[in-house]
Every structure is written in structure tokens, then in C-alpha cells.
VEXVO-601533 format. One record per residue (C-alpha): residue in one letter; x, y negated, z. Coordinates in Angstrom, 2 decimals. Layout:
BEGIN
NODE  type       px       py       pz
NODE     A        X        Y        Z
...
//
This chain:
BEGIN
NODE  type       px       py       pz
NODE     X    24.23   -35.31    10.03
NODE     X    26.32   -34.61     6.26
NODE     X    26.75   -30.74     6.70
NODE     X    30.04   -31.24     4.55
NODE     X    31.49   -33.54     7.42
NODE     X    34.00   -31.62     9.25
NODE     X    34.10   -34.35    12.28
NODE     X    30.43   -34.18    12.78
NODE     X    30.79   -29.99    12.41
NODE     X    33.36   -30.18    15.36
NODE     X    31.28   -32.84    17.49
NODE     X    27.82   -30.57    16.75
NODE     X    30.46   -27.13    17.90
NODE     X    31.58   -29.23    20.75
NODE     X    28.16   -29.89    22.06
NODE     X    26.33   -26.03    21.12
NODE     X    29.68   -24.83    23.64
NODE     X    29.29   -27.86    26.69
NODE     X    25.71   -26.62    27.00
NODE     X    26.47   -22.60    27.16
NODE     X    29.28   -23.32    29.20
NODE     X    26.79   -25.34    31.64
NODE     X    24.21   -23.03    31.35
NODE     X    26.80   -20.37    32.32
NODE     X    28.06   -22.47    35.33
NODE     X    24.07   -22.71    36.59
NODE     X    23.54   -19.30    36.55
NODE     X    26.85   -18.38    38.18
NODE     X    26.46   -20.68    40.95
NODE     X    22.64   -19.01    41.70
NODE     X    23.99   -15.76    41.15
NODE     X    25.97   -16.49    44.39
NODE     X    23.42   -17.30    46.58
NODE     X    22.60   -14.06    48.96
NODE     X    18.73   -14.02    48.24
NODE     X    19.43   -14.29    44.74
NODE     X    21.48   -10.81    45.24
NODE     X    18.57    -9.42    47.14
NODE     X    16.14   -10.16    44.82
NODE     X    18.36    -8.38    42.04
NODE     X    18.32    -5.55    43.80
NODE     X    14.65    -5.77    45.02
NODE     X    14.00    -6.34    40.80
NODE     X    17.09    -3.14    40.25
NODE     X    14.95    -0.91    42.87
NODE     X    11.22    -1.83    40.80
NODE     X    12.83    -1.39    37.79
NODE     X    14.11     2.25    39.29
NODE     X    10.80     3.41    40.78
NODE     X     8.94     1.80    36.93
NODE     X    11.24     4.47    35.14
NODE     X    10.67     7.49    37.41
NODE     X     6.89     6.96    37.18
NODE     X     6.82     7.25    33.24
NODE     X     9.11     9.52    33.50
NODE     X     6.62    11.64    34.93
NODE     X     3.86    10.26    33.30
NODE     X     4.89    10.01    30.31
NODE     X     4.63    13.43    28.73
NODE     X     0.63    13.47    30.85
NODE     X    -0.49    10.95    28.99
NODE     X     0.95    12.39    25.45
NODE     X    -1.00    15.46    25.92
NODE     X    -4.21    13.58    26.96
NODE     X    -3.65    11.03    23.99
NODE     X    -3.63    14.95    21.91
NODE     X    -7.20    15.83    22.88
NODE     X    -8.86    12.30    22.08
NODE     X    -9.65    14.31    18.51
NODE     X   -12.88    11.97    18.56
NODE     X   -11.27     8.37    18.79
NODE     X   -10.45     6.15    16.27
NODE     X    -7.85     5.48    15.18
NODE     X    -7.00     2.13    16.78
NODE     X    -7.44     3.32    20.14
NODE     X    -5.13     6.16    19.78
NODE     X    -2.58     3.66    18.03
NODE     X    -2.51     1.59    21.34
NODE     X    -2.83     4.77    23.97
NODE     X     1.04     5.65    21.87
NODE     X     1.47     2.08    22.39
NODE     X     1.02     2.27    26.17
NODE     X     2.86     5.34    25.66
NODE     X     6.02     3.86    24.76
NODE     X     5.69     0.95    27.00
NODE     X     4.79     2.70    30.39
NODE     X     7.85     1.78    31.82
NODE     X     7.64    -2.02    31.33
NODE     X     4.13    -1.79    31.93
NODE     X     4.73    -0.30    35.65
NODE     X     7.23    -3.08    36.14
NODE     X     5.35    -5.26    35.27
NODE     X     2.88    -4.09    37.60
NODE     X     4.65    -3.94    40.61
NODE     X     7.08    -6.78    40.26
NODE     X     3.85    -9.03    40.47
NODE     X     2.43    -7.80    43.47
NODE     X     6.11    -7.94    44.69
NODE     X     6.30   -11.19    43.71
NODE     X     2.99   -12.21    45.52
NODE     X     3.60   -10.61    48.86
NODE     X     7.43   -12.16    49.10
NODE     X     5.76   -15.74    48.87
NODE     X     3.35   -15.11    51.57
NODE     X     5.64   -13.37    53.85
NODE     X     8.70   -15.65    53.35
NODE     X    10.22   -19.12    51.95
NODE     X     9.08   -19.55    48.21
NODE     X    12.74   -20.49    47.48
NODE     X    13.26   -16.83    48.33
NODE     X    11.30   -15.40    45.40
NODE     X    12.14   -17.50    42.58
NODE     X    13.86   -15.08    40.85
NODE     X    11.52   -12.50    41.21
NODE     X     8.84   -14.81    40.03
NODE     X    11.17   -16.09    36.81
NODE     X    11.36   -12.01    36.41
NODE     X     7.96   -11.40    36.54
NODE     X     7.15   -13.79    33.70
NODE     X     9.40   -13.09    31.51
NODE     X     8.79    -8.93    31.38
NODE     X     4.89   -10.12    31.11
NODE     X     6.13   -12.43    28.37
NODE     X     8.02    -9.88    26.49
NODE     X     5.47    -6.87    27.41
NODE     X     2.82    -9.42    25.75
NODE     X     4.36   -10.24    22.92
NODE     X     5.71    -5.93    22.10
NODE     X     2.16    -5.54    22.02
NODE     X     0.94    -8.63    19.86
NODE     X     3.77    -7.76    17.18
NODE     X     2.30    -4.81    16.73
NODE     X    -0.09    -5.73    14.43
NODE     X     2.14    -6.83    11.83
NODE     X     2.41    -4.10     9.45
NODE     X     6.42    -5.45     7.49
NODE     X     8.74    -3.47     9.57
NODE     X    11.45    -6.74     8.71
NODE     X     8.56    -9.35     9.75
NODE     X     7.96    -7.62    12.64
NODE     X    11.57    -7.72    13.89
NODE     X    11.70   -11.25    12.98
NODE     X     8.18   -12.34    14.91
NODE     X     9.31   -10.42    18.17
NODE     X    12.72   -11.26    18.74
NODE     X    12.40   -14.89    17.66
NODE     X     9.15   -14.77    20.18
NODE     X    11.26   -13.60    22.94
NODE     X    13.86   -16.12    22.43
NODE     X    11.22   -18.75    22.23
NODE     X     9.38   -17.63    25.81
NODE     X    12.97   -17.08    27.58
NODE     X    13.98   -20.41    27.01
NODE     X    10.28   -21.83    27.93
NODE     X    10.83   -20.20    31.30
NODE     X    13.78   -21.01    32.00
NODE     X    13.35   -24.28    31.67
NODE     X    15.91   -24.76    28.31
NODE     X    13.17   -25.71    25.24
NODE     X    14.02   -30.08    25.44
NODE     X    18.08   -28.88    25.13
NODE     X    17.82   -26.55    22.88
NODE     X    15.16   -28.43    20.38
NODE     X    17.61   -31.91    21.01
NODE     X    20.59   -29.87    19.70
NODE     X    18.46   -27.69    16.35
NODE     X    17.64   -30.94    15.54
NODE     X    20.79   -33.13    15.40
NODE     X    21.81   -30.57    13.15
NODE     X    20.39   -32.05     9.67
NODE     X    20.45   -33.28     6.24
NODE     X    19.06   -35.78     4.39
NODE     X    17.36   -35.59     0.80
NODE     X    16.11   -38.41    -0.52
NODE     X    13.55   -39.55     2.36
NODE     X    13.28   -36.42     3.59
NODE     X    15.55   -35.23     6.48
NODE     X    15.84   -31.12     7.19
NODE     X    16.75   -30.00    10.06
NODE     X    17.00   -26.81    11.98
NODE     X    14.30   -27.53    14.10
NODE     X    12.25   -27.79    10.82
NODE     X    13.40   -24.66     9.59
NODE     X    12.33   -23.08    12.56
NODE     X     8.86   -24.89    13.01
NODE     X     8.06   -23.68     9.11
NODE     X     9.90   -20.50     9.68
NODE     X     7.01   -19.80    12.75
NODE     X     3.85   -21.94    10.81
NODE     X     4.75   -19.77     7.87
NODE     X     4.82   -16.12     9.82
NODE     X     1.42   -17.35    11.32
NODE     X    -0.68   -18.45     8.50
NODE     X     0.59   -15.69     6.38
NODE     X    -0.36   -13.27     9.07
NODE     X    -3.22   -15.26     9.15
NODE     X    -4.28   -14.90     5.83
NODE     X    -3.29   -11.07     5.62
NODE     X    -5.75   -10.10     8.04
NODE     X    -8.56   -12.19     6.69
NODE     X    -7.78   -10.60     3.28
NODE     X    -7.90    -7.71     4.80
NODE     X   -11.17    -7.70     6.87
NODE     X   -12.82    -9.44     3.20
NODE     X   -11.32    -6.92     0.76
NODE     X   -12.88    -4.20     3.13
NODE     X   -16.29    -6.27     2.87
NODE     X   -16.09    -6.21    -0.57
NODE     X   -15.16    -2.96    -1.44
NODE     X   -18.42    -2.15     1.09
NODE     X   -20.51    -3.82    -1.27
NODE     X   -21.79    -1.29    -3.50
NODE     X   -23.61    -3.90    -5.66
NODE     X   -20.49    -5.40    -6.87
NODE     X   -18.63    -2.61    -9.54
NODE     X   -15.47    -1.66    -8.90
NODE     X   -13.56    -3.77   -11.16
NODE     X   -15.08    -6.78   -10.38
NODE     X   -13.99    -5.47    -6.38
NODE     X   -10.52    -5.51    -7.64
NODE     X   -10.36    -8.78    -9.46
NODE     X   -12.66   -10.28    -6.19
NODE     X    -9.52    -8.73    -3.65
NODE     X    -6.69   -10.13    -6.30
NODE     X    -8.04   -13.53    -6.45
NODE     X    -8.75   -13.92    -1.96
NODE     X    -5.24   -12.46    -1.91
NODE     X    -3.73   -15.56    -4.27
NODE     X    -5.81   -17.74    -3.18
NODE     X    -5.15   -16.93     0.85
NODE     X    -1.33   -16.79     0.57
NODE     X    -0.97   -19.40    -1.73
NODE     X    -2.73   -21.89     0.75
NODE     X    -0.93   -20.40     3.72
NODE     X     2.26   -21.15     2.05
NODE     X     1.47   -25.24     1.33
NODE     X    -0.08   -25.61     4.35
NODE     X     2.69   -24.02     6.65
NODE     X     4.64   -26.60     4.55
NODE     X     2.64   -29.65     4.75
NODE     X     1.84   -28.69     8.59
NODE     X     5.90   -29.40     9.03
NODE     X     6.28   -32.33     7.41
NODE     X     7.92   -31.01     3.99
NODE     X     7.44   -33.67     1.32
NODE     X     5.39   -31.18    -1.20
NODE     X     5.96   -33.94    -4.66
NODE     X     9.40   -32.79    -5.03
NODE     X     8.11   -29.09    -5.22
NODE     X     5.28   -29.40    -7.09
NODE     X     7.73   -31.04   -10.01
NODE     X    10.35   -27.89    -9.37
NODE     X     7.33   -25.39    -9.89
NODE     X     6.52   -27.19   -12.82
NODE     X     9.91   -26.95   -14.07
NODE     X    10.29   -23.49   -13.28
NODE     X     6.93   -22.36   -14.84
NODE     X     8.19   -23.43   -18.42
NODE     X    11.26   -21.97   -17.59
NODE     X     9.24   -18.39   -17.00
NODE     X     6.42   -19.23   -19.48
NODE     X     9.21   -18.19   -21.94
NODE     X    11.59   -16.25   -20.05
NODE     X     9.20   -13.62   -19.12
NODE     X     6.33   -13.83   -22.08
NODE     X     5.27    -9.49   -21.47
NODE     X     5.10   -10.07   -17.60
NODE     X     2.62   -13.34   -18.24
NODE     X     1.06   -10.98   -21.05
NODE     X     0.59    -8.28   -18.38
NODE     X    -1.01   -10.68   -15.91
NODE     X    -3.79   -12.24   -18.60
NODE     X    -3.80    -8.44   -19.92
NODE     X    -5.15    -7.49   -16.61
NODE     X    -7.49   -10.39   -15.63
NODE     X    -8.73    -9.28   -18.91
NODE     X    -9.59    -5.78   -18.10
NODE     X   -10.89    -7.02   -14.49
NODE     X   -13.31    -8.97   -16.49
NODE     X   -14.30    -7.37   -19.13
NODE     X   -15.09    -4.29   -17.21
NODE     X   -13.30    -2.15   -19.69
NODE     X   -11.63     0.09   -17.19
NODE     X   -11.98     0.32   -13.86
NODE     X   -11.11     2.76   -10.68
NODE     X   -11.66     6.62   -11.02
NODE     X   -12.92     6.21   -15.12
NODE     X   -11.25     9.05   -17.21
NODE     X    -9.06     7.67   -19.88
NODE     X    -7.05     9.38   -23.20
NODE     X    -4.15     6.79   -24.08
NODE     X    -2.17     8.70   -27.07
NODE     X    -0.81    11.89   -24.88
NODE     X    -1.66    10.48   -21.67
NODE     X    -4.97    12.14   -20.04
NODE     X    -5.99    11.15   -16.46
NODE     X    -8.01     9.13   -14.27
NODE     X    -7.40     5.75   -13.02
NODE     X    -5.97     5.77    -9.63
NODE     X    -5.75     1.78    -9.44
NODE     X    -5.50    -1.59   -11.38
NODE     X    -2.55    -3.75   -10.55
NODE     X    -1.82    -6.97   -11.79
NODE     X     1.28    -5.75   -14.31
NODE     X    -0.05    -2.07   -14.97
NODE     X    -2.77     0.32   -14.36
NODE     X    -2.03     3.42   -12.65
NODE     X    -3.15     6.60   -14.04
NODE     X    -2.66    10.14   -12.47
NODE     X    -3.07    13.28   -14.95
NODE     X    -3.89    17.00   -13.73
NODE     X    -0.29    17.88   -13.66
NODE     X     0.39    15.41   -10.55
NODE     X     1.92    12.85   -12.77
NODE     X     1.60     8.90   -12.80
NODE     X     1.76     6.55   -15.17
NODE     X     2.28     3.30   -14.70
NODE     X     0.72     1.97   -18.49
NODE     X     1.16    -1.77   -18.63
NODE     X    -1.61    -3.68   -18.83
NODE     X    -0.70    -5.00   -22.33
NODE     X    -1.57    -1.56   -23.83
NODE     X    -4.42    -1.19   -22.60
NODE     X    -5.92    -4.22   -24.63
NODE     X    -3.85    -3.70   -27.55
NODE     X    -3.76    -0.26   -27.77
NODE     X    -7.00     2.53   -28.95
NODE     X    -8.24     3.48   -25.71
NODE     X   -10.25     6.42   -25.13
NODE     X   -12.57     6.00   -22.31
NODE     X   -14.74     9.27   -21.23
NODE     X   -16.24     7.79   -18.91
NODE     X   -17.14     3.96   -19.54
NODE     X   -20.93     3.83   -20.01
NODE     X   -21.68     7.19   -18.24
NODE     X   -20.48    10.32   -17.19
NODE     X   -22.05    12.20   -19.88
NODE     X   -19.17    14.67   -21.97
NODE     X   -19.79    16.58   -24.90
NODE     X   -17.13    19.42   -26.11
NODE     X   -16.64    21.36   -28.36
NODE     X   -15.04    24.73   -29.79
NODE     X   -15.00    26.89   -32.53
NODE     X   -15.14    30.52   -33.58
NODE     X   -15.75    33.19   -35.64
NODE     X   -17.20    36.67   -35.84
NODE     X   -17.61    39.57   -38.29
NODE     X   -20.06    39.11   -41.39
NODE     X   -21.70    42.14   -40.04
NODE     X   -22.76    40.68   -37.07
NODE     X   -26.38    38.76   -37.23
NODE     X   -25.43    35.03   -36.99
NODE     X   -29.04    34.60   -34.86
NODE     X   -28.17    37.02   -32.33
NODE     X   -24.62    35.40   -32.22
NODE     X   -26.11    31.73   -31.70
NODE     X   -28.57    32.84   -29.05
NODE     X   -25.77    35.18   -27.41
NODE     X   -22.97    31.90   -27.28
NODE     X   -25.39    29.53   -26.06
NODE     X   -26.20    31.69   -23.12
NODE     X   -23.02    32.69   -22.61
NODE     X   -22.08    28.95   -22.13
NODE     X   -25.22    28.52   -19.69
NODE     X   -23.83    30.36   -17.37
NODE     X   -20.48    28.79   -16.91
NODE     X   -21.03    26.28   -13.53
NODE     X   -19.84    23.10   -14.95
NODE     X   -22.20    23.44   -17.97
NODE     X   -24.81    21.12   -17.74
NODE     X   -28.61    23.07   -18.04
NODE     X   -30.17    19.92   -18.75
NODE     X   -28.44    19.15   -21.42
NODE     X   -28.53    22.53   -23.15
NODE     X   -25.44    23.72   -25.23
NODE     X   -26.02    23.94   -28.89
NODE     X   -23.79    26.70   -31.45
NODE     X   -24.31    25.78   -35.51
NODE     X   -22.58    27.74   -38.30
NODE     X   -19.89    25.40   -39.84
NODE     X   -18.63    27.54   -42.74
NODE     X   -17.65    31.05   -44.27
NODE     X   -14.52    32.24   -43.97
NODE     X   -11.94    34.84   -45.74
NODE     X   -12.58    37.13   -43.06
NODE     X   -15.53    35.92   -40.56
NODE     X   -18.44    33.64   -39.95
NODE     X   -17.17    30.54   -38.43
NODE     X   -19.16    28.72   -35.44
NODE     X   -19.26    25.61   -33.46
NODE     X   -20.62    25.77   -29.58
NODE     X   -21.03    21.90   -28.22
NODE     X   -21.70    21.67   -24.54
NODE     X   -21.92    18.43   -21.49
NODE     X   -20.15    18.50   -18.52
NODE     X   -20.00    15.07   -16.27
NODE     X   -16.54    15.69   -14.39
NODE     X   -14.07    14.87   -16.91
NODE     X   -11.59    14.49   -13.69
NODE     X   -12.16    18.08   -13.05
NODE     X   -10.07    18.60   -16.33
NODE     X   -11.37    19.99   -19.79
NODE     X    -9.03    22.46   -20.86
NODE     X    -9.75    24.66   -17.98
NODE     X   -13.86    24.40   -18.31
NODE     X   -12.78    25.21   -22.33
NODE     X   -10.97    28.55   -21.01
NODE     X   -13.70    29.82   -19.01
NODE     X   -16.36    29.38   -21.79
NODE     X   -13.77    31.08   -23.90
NODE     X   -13.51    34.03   -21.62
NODE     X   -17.29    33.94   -21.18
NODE     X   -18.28    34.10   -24.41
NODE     X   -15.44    36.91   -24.79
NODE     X   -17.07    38.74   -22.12
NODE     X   -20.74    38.14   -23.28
NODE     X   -19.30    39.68   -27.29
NODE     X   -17.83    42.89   -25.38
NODE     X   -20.95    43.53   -23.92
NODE     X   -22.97    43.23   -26.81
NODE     X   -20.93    44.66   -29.64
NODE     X   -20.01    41.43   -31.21
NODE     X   -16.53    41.68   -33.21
NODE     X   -14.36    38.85   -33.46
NODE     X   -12.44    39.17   -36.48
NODE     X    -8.27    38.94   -37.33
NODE     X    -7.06    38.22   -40.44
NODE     X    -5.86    41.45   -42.18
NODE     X    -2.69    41.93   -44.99
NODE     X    -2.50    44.54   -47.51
NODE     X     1.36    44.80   -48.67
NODE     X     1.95    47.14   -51.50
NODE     X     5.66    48.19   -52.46
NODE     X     6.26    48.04   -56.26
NODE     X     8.28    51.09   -58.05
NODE     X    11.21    48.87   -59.21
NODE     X    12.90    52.50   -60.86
NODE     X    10.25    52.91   -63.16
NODE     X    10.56    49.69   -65.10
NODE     X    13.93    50.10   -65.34
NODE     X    14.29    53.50   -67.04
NODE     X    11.92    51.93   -69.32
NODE     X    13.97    49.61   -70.61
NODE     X    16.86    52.62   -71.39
NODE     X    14.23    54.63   -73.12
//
């Protein structure tokens, strides 16, 4: 078929409306039939009696779902499955045993709709629960409704019609001929191996990051390349599985990788930036990092940035560029070990002993000060008005901030002075007003 033909449009249009408009005419004419009416209304009174039961039920087995405080969390996902579902899931219940006891009591012709009921609602209850697990809100709509379509028309009787008429309509490319029956077939091969491969990434990426012998950037760069790797054969496969001629897109890819290789040099940079840093083991997951102003902890690594959350609830998203170009301060990249340090100064008439011993155990007893690693205070210089000291101390919890464990050995030692007399010394200014009279009656004189 040439899709710019408008006969062969028409004669495609003319053949899509003959079958509705027979379709329409079969159903009609078994509509009329008076045991086709009665087993409406025997399906009308099931569905009736299905919706009054979770009606009533409904709300029982919400609060029961409430106390389950143990479960995990998969079970309570499909009890609020259930939940929502109680009224198809009574239908479908009862329409079955309906179903059953009509063919033993009476002609089977005389439950065929009932029966043609019955598996479709199982079809459709199936398939609301198997959808489930796909996480894409959009790929979830897709799956289900295109599954329902696909089972309605298996049950009916209508897949050989329909799949004759997707695939008159077509195209030919070169050898290849497309067709809407191949655009559904790779539409459905894709949505399965892709779902496929997301839940194998998913049960190995939880595997890996399990493995407590493997460090974590190594877990990241492990996850990044399964993910690649998974989808990217998913994606040929669903292809090749439908009979799309792969040549002709392996030449486009080429194509378009030159075109991108210079079109977007910093995202390509970004990419080898962070394979880089995955490899390297530079950086990785919850290491404490100083980048020019920025101070935080690594939430993640991604493959364009790394993410970095300071103490003030910020994130920055640092590409990964900067990172390997950039002077990188890393507080905790071969241990957890800290040193800090401040300064200050006291009176020249305090003993500089007693003021050592007195700021070293003031910093002792501050809880984030390591014992083990004792704090040390050295005199650094004399100055115009006191005796100037440096107090160095470890901590291992750089997340835990530093400014804050810097305040409370501030207000310790403050505390620790007070009590023992120590004076810590202010600048002072002398200002002296000059007779400016004097000179001048000087100068008359």
C-alpha cells in the first residue's frame, strides 16, 4: 500500500467501515434473541449483587489492610490492590459458578453469553493486576488498554480480521515493508523485553548493592553498565524479533553519532567525566566533598553530574566535568579521619601551661571529639595585646557538619576560661584630643 495514494486510502476506509458495520449487524441480530436478553440481565443482576458486596466490604477490608503494621510491603500493595478491585473480583466470582450451573441445568446455547462474559472480566481482572507491576504511569496505560483490546478481540473471535486489515495497511522501504501489524508486534516485543530487562536490572542492582565486598562506586558503575547493556539489547532484539532490517539503522546511528560527537562535546565530556570517577574511585556515595563554596556529601553519581546535598538542604547538581578538572577537596577519600583547627588568644598574664592543659581538656569533653586521637593546643605567636594559640582536634563525621562541632568547642573552651580565671583579651585604643588653641595663640605672640 503507498500511504500517499488517496484511492488505496478510500479502498483501506472502505474496508475498516464494511467490517464495523458487520460486526455491528452480528451483535444486533444476537442481541435479539430472548436468552441473549436473559442472560444480560442474569450478567446486570451479578454485576448488581458484585457492587453491593464491596460496597460493604470494602471499607472492612481497608481497616484490616491498617493493622497489617508487620507486612511487607508487597503484600499490603496487593491487599489495596484487591481493595480496589473487589467489585470485579466478586463478579468474577459468581459469574463463573453462574456460568457453570446454567450449562448443566440447560442448553449450552443458552449460556454463551454468560460464558463470553465470564472470560473476558477474568481477562481484564488478570491483566489490572499484571499491569501493576509496571512502575511508568504512561507505560502502564499503554500495556493495559492495548492488553484489553488484544484479549476482547481473541474472545470474540475477531484477531484473523483485524490482523488481515493492520496489515494491508503498509509501506515499502527498500526491501523492507512496514506495516501496522509490525508496529504493533514491536510496539508489544518492545514493552516486554524492556519490562523484561527493568526487572532483571532491578533484582541485579539490588544484588550488587548487597555485596559489601564490591565499594560503592564500583556498585554504581556495575548498575550503569547492566542498565545499558539490558536496555540496549532489549531494544535490538524487540527489533530483530519483528523482522526490522537492523543494517539501515546501524548506518543512521552511525551517522547520528558524528552528528552528536560534535554537537554535544560537554554532554560526551560529562559521560567519560563520570566513567572516570566510577573508575578511578575518586568519589563515591556518602564521601564529604569541598568544591570552591560548595560543602556537602554525595547523595549520588549520575552519568552527567554528581549530586551533592549541603547542611542547608540544598543540592547541587556539579557536572561531572568539574569534578575531574576542577581542585577537589575530599574529607573523606582514604578515611574518615578529620583534623580542625582554631585559634585564640589570652592575656600575657595568664600561664600559657595552664592555658594548654585547660584547652585541651576543654576540647575532650566535647562528644564528637575523638579521645583516641587526643587534641593538641601549641602557641603560634605574640600578639599586641595577647598570647595567641592553636587547638587541633579529629572528629570522623564530617556529614555531621564542622562549623557547628567548631561552636561548641568555642563555647567550651569559653566556659572552661570562666571557670578558671582565664581572660581573653580585646584590643584596646587610647585617643587623646590635641589643644588646637594653644598653637595658635602662639603663632600671634
Amino acid at each position: 500500500m503507498d500511504p500517499t495514494d488517496p484511492q488505496e486510502l478510500t479502498e483501506t476506509a472502505q474496508s475498516v467501515l464494511t467490517f464495523l458495520l458487520e460486526a455491528a449487524l452480528d451483535l444486533w441480530q444476537e442481541l435479539l434473541r430472548p436468552w441473549t436478553v436473559y442472560q444480560l440481565a442474569i450478567a446486570a443482576a451479578i454485576f448488581a449483587v458484585a457492587w453491593m458486596l464491596a460496597l460493604a466490604l470494602r471499607p472492612r477490608l481497608g481497616d484490616w489492610l491498617r493493622t497489617r503494621e508487620n507486612w511487607p510491603k508487597w503484600r499490603l500493595r496487593i491487599g489495596l490492590i484487591v481493595q480496589r478491585r473487589m467489585r470485579m473480583v466478586f463478579f468474577v466470582a459468581m459469574i463463573w459458578v453462574v456460568y457453570y450451573v446454567m450449562r448443566e441445568v440447560t442448553w449450552p446455547s443458552r449460556s454463551i453469553l454468560i460464558g463470553v462474559l465470564a472470560r473476558l472480566t477474568t481477562a481484564w481482572l488478570f491483566i489490572a493486576f499484571a499491569t501493576r507491576l509496571i512502575a511508568n504511569p504512561f507505560l502502564r496505560f499503554i500495556a493495559r488498554y492495548g492488553a484489553w483490546t488484544w484479549a476482547t478481540l481473541s474472545i470474540l473471535g475477531w484477531t484473523d480480521e483485524v490482523q488481515g486489515w493492520l496489515d494491508s495497511v503498509a509501506f515499502t522501504m527498500g526491501e523492507t515493508r512496514y506495516s501496522l501489524w509490525l508496529l504493533v508486534k514491536a510496539v508489544v516485543m518492545m514493552m516486554v523485553m524492556l519490562g523484561g530487562a527493568r526487572l532483571l536490572t532491578s533484582a541485579s542492582s539490588a544484588s550488587i548493592k548487597a555485596n559489601k565486598d564490591i565499594s560503592p562506586s564500583m556498585q554504581v558503575l556495575a548498575v550503569k553498565v547492566l542498565q545499558v547493556v539490558l536496555f540496549g539489547a532489549a531494544f535490538f532484539i524487540a527489533l530483530k524479533s519483528v523482522g526490522v532490517d537492523l543494517t539501515g539503522l546501524a548506518v543512521l546511528s552511525g551517522a547520528i553519532g558524528v552528528g552528536l560527537g560534535f554537537g554535544l562535546q560537554k554532554v560526551v565530556s560529562n559521560l567519560v567525566s563520570g566513567i572516570i570517577i566510577l573508575l578511578d574511585k575518586s568519589i563515591k556515595p556518602g564521601d564529604v566533598i569541598s568544591l570552591g563554596s560548595t560543602f556537602g556529601w554525595i547523595e549520588s553519581l549520575g552519568a552527567r553530574y554528581v549530586s551533592v546535598v549541603t547542611r542547608d538542604g540544598k543540592e547541587y547538581l556539579i557536572p561531572n566535568e568539574d569534578l575531574i578538572t576542577g581542585q577537589v577537596v575530599n574529607w573523606s577519600h582514604s578515611n574518615e579521619f578529620v583534623r580542625l583547627d582554631i585559634h585564640f588568644g589570652t592575656s600575657y598574664h595568664d600561664d600559657p601551661h595552664k592555658v594548654r592543659k585547660i584547652a585541651i581538656e576543654a576540647a575532650k569533653s566535647v562528644d564528637r571529639v575523638l579521645s583516641f586521637k587526643p587534641p593538641v593546643c601549641h602557641i603560634v605567636g605574640f600578639g599586641d595585646s595577647s598570647v595567641d594559640y592553636i587547638l587541633r582536634f579529629w572528629i570522623t563525621d564530617p556529614t555531621g557538619g564542622l562549623t557547628n562541632i567548631r561552636g561548641n568547642v568555642f563555647l567550651a573552651l569559653w566556659d572552661a576560661f570562666q571557670a578558671n580565671g582565664i581572660s581573653i583579651p580585646f584590643p584596646q585604643r587610647e585617643v587623646r584630643l590635641l589643644d588646637t588653641e594653644k598653637p595658635a595663640e602662639d603663632a600671634q605672640n
